[in-house]
Each structure stands twice: as structure tokens, then as C-alpha cells.
DRENMAR-859550 format. One line per 8 residues: number of its first residue (from 1); their letters; for each residue x, y, z of C-alpha. Coordinates in Angstrom, 3 decimals. Layout:
BEGIN
NUM) a) X:Y:Z; ...
//
This chain:
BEGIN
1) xxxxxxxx) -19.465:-2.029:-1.325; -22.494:-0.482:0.289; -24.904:-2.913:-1.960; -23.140:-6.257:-0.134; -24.272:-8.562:2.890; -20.845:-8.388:4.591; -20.121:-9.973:8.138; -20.335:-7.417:11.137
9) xxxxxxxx) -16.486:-5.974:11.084; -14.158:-6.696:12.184; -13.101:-10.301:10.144; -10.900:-13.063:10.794; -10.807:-14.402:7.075; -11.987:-12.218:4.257; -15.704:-12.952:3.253; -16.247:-15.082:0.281
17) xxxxxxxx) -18.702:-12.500:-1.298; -16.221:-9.672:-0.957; -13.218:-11.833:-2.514; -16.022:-12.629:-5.523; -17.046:-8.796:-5.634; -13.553:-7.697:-5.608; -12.215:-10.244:-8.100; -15.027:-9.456:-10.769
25) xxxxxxxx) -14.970:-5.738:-10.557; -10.825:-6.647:-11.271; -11.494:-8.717:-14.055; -14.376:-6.531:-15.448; -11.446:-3.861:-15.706; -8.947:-5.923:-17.232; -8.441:-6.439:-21.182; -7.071:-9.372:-23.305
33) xxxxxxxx) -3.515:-10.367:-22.876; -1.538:-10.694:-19.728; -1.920:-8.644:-16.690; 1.350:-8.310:-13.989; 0.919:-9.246:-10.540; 3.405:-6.702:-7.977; 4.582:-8.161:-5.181; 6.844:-7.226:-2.283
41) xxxxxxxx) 8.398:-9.357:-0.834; 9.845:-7.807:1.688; 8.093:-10.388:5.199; 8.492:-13.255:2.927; 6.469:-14.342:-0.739; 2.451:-15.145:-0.701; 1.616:-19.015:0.944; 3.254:-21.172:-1.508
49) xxxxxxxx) 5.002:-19.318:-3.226; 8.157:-19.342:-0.616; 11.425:-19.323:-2.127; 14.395:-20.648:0.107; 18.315:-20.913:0.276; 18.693:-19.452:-3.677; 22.460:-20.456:-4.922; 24.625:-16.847:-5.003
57) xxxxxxxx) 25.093:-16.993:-8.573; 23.205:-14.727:-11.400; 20.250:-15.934:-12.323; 19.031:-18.157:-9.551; 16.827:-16.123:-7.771; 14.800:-15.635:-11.036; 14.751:-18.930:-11.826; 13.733:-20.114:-7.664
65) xxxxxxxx) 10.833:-17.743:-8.256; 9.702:-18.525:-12.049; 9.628:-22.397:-11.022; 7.538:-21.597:-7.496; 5.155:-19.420:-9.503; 5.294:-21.744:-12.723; 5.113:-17.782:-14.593; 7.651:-15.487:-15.882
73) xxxxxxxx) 9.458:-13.334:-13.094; 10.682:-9.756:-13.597; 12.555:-8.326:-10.384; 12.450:-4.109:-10.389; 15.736:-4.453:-8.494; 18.907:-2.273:-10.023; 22.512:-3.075:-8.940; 22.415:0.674:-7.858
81) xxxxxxxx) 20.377:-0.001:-4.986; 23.147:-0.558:-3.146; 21.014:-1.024:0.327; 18.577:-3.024:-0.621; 18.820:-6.745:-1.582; 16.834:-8.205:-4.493; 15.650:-10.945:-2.576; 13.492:-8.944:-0.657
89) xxxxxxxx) 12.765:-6.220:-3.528; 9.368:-5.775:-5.175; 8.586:-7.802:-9.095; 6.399:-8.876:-11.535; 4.600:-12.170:-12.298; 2.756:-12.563:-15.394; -0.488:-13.642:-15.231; -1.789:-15.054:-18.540
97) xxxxxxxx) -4.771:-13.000:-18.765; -7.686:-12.415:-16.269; -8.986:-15.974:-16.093; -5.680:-16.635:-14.799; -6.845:-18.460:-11.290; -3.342:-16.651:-9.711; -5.625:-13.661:-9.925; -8.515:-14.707:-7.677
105) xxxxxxxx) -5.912:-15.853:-5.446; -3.828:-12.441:-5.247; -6.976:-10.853:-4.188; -7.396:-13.168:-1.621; -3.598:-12.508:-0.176; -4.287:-8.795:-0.337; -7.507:-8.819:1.679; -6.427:-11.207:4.294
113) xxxxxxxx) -2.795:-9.404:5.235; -4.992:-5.933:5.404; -7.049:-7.763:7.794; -4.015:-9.100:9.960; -2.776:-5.226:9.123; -5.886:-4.090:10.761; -5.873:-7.124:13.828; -1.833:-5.866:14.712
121) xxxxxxxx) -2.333:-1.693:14.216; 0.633:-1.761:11.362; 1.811:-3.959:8.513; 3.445:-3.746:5.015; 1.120:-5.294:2.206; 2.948:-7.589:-0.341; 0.397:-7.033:-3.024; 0.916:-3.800:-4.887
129) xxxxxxxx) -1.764:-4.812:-7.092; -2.391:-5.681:-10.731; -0.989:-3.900:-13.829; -1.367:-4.202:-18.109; 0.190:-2.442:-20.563; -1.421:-0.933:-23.455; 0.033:-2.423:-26.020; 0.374:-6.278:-24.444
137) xxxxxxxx) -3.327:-7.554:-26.194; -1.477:-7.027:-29.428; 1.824:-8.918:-28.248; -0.380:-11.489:-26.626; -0.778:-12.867:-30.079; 2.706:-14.851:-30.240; 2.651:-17.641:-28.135; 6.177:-17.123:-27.007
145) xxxxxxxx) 5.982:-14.961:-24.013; 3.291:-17.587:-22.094; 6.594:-19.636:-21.633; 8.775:-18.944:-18.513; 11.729:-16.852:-18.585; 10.511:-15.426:-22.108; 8.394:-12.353:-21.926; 9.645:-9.084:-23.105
153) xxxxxxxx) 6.647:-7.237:-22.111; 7.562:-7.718:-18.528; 10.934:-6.902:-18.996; 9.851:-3.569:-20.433; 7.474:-2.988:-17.260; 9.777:-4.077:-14.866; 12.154:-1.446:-16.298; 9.575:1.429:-16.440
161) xxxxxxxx) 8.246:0.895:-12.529; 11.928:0.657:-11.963; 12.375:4.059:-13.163; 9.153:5.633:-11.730; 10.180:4.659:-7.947; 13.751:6.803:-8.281; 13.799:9.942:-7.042; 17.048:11.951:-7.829
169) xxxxxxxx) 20.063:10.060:-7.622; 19.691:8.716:-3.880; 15.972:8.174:-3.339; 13.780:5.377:-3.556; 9.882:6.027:-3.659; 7.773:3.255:-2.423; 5.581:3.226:-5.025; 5.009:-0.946:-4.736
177) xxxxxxxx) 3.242:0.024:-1.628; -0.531:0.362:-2.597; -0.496:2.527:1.107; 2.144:4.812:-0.704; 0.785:4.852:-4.326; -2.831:5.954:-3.243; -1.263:8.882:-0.495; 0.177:10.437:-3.531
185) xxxxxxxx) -3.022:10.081:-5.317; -4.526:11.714:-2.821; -2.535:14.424:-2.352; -1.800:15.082:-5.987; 1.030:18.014:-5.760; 1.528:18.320:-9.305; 2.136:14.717:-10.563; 0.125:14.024:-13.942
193) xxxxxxxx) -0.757:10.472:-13.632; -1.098:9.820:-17.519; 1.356:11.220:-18.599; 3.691:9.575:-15.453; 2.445:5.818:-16.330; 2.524:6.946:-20.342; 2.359:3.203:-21.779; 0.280:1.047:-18.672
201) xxxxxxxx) -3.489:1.064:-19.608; -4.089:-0.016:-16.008; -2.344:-0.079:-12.348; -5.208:-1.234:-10.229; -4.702:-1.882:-6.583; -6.545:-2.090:-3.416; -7.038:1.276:-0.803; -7.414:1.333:3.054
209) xxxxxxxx) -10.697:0.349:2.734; -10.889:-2.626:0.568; -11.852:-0.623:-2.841; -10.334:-1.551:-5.955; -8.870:1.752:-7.670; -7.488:2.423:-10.632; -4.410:4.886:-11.894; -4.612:4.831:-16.222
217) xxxxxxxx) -1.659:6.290:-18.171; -1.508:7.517:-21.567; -0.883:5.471:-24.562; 2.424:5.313:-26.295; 5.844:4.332:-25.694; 6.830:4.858:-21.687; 9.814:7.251:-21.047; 12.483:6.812:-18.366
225) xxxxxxxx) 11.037:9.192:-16.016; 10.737:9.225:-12.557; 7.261:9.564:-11.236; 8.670:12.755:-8.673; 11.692:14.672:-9.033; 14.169:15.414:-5.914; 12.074:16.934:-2.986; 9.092:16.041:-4.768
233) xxxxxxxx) 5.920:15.578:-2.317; 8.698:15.267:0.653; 6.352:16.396:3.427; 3.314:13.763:2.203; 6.429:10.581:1.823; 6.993:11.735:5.262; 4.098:11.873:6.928; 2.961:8.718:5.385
241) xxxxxxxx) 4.184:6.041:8.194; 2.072:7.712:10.911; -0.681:8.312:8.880; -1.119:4.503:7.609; -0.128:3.407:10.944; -3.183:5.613:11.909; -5.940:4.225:9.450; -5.078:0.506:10.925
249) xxxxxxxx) -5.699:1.610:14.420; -9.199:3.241:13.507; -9.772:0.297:11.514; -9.704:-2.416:14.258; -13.101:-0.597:15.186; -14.395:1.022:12.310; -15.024:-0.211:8.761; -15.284:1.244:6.056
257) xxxxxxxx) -13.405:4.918:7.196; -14.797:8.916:6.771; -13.990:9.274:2.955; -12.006:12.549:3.861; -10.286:10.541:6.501; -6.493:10.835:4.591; -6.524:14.458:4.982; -8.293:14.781:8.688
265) xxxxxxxx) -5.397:11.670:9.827; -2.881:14.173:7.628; -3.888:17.269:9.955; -3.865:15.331:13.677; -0.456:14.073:12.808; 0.711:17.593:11.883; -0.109:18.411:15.156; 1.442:15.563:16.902
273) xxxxxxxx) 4.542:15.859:15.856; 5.031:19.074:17.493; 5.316:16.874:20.574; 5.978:13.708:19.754; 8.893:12.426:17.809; 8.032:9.012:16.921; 5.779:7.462:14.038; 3.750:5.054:16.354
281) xxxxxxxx) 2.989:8.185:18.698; 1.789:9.905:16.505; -0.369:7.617:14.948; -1.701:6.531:17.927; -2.413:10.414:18.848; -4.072:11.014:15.157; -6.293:7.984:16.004; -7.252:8.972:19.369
289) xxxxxxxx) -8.112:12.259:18.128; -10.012:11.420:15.498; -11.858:8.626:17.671; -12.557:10.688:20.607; -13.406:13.991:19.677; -12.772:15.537:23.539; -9.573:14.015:23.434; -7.005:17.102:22.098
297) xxxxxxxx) -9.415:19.443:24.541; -8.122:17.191:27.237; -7.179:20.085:29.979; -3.941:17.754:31.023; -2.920:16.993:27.475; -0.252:18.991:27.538; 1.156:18.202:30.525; 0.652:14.229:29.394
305) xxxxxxxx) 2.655:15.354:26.219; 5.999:16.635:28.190; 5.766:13.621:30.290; 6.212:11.626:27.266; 8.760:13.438:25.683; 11.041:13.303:29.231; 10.133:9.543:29.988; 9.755:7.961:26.081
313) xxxxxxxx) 6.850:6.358:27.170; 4.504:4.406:24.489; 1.643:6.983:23.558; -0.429:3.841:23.614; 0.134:3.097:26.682; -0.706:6.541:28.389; -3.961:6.407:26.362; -5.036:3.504:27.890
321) xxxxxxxx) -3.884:4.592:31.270; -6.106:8.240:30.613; -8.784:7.629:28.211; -11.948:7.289:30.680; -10.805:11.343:31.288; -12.121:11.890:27.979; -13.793:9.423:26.694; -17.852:9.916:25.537
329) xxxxxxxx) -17.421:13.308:26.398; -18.437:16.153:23.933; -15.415:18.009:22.049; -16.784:21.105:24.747; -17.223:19.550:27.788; -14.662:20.802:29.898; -15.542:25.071:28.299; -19.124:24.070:29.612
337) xx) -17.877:23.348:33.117; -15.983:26.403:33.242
//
């Protein structure tokens, strides 16, 4: 995005030539046939696309959702999830193909709540981005599946990311979050991506800073695996909350972020946790310290640290109360004084 005439950061609305940039790399990338929107609806649909006060009975949450989004509707919720409720679990829309003008518009949702993301220092996105199958140009050619509440393809999908996000018996993997999806990229740990999404040509989806990427799988018929098995990439799922929590806190001042910034954020909250027990302290300590480079030299950091742990107050709220003691001061100031 280096090559565009974007607005000073940090934005209110996303800029019309990033949503155009964004939208025709996307559509550059996609092939013929449909393409499946994932969304999470976890704080509520997209605008518009609200669904309210669904009858209990089977069926009618599909059917709420495949009339608001006038597409077909494939939930990845299993009865087994006993603690979740479908009505806030992730699914698919189909989009028709890549002229579809849902698409433009789903770009437009994901920018603007990782701005708001960025404005509050945390948020969930509800766009896990864009995904085809290999095989769906060829059953593209019947007519049938363009109609709502008829599209096997999706059904298939639905069933396959369904499978992917289990780990062991218990386990969910929140693989619907792009935040999630791209950590594991990132820290690879042994998962073969093509072989993982065997069958989807394309998962495409949005990063921290505003770059479309891209996961491809193999072609041929999709298993029923799941994309980790038990205990799988534990310490990087667990680490993730402060570390995304992190990247929004950096990024209400700084746009786009260090491309080794995942593994630098990874490191400070390491260390943070030796002290501090919850996610938004830590986050807030990984972003100070990545910020302020003087900050973790601090002399009274410690000391600031056990307060915190005895009194359970905010880590924000202490930096604010101490950061002139370190702030635009070298990483050595206080070893030159000495």
C-alpha cells in the first residue's frame, strides 16, 4: 500500500481509494463461480443485515438470515457446541461471484470495524474474510445453487471449516477470527496449510494492517481434519488476546506496524506475564515497551509491577500516571547517569 495517497492516520471512515485498492486486488484473486463471505456474528450482523427475535423452531434462524442477505446461509455451528449458541456463531453467505456488489461492501465492514478496533484499543472483527473452493467454477454451471436455501457447495464448506476449528474433543479454535487465522500463520509450528485447507483454492482475509492475504490449499476432495490436534500451538492460542490487544494500542498512533512486529509484541508479552496476570496488562505493557524503548529500563519498574499485582490497578492507568519518567529517553539513559 506504499504506492497510495492515503489520509494522514489515523481515520474516521476508511478512504475511498483504499476500499477500491483493497476490493480489486480481492477480485483480481478471485476465479469464476461463487466466493463465501465468513462472518461472526458474535456483536451483532454487518449494517443491514440485522436479524431479530428468530422463532425457536429448526430452521428459522437460516431462513431470518437467507431473507436479510437475499443469499444462501450456511451456519458452521454443531449441536456439540454445547456453550455456544448458533445465533451468535460464525457462517457462510454465498456471494455469486466477484462482481457480486456484497463483496465491495464486506470490504468496507472489515476496514471500518478495524478502524473503530484501532479508535477503542480492542475489538472482535466480524469479517473473517472471503473463501472459494476449487472445484465451485465447475458447479457454478447449474443454475440451481444461485437460489436461496439451495447450494451444496456451501454446505460442504460450512462442514469442512466446521471441522478445521475443533481441536480434540473439547476445543474450539477461532479460526473465523482473521486476528487468529494470521497468528498461526505466523507462527507456523508444524501446520501444512495445503494440505490443512485440501479442497479451498482461496481463504483470503484482511491482517493488522489492512493487507489482503491469502492461505491456498491443495486440490482434491477436503478430509475431516482438524486444522491442530490437542495441545496444538497452545502457547501462540494463548498469547494471542494480549498480543492483538497490543497491535490496536500501537495502532491508534502508528500505521502501517514494524513487519516483525507479531514476534517483537510475542516477546514483551512473554515478559509481562511474569508480573502481570491479566490480558489488557499485558498488552498495554507490550505496547509501552515497544513504543518507548526506555520504558522496561525504567529503574522503578519493578517496584511499579508489585504495586500492581497487590492493588489490581489498570496497567493503563499507571502508565499514564509514570510515562513522562521515561518517555523520549534513550533505551540507556539511566546506565549513562550512573
Amino acid at each position: 500500500m506504499t504506492d497510495l495517497d492515503l489520509p494522514p492516520w489515523r481515520w474516521d471512515t476508511p478512504p475511498r481509494v483504499l476500499l477500491d485498492h483493497l476490493t480489486g486486488q480481492l477480485t483480481a484473486q478471485l476465479h469464476g463461480g461463487p466466493a463465501y463471505l465468513l462472518v461472526h456474528p458474535a456483536f451483532g450482523d454487518p449494517p443491514g443485515i440485522e436479524v431479530e427475535d428468530v422463532e425457536p423452531r429448526p430452521g428459522a434462524l437460516r431462513a431470518a438470515r437467507e431473507s436479510a442477505w437475499a443469499r444462501p446461509v450456511h451456519t458452521l455451528y454443531d449441536r456439540d457446541f454445547g456453550r455456544h449458541q448458533e445465533a451468535t456463531f460464525p457462517y457462510l453467505v454465498r456471494l455469486a461471484d466477484a462482481q457480486d456488489p456484497l463483496l465491495a461492501s464486506s470490504i468496507e465492514w472489515a476496514v471500518q470495524e478495524h478502524l473503530v478496533a484501532c479508535a477503542q484499543g480492542n475489538g472482535a472483527p466480524r469479517i473473517g474474510g472471503w473463501l472459494q473452493r476449487h472445484d465451485d467454477e465447475e458447479e457454478d454451471a447449474d443454475p440451481a445453487p444461485s437460489t436461496v436455501g439451495h447450494d451444496p457447495a456451501g454446505t460442504s464448506l460450512a462442514r469442512q471449516l466446521t471441522d478445521l476449528m475443533r481441536q480434540g474433543s473439547k476445543s474450539l479454535i477461532r479460526i473465523w477470527d482473521r486476528r487468529v487465522l494470521h497468528t498461526l500463520r505466523l507462527a507456523g509450528q508444524g501446520i501444512v496449510w495445503d494440505k490443512a485447507l485440501r479442497g479451498i483454492r482461496g481463504w483470503h482475509y484482511l491482517d493488522h494492517d489492512l493487507r489482503l492475504q491469502t492461505l491456498a490449499g491443495a486440490e482434491g476432495q477436503p478430509g475431516r481434519a482438524h486444522l491442530l490436534a490437542a495441545g496444538q500451538c497452545a502457547d501462540v492460542l494463548g498469547l494471542c488476546g494480549a498480543v492483538h490487544r497490543a497491535q490496536y494500542l500501537l495502532l491508534r498512533h502508528r500505521f502501517p506496524l514494524p513487519q516483525d512486529i507479531h514476534d517483537t509484541l510475542t516477546e514483551k508479552v512473554i515478559t509481562a506475564r511474569r508480573s502481570l496476570d491479566y490480558v489488557e496488562d499485558q498488552a498495554a505493557y507490550a505496547a509501552e515497551a515497544v513504543s518507548a524503548p526506555a520504558f522496561e529500563h525504567w529503574p522503578r519498574l519493578p517496584w511499579l509491577l508489585g504495586v500492581l499485582q497487590r492493588t489490581r490497578q489498570e496497567m493503563s492507568d499507571a502508565l499514564d500516571v509514570w510515562r513522562a519518567e521515561w518517555a523520549g529517553k534513550p533505551a540507556d539513559h539511566w546506565r549513562a547517569q550512573a
